[in-house]
C-alpha positions, 0 to 999 in steps of 0.5 A: 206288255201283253204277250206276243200273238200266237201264231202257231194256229192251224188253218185248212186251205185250198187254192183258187184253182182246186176250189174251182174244179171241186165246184165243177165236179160237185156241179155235175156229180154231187146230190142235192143237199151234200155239204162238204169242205174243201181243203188240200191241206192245212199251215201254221200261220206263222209258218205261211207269214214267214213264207210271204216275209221271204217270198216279198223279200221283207226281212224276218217276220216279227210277232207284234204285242196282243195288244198292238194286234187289237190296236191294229186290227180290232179285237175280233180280228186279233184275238177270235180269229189269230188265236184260233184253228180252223181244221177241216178235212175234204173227205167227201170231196175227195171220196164221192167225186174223186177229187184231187187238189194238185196244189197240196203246200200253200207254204210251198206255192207262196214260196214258189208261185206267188206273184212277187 
């Protein structure tokens, strides 16, 4: 048997509401060609798994064989995707727009917001 998927991969994240603001100020304020991310912070996938486990009332999250994952989901998905980070930082939005995502913790909106 393969080993479990890791799930301790780091992603960057933003929520819907703050990525909408940053469009709106980049619409009125950046300058033509300005290229920037877009993040208010960044999980572990197990730990955002674990928070839609508790928030949808599913029981414990449990890690699934490499191979059940690429059976699942295909091998792009399992294992490029899965078993890699995605880090960025929102820099340039924050310094030359000024914006100020105010949803900070997907662990913490999942948990306290997400529809149920």
């Amino acid at each position: 048997m393969s080993s479990p998927v890791n799930l301790t991969n780091r992603w960057s994240n933003a929520h819907i509401a703050d990525v909408a603001d940053l469009y709106v100020l980049a619409f009125h304020k950046a300058e033509a060609g300005t290229f920037m991310y877009v993040e208010s912070g960044e999980e572990e996938l197990g730990n955002v798994v674990r928070a839609i486990a508790d928030r949808l009332a599913l029981g414990a999250a449990s890690p699934i064989s490499r191979d059940s994952a690429i059976e699942t989901w295909g091998r792009e998905m399992a294992v490029l995707t899965r078993g890699s980070n995605s880090r960025v930082r929102g820099r340039i939005a924050r310094e030359r727009l000024g914006w100020h995502p105010k949803h900070q913790s997907i662990t913490d909106w999942i948990r306290a917001e997400m529809p149920r």
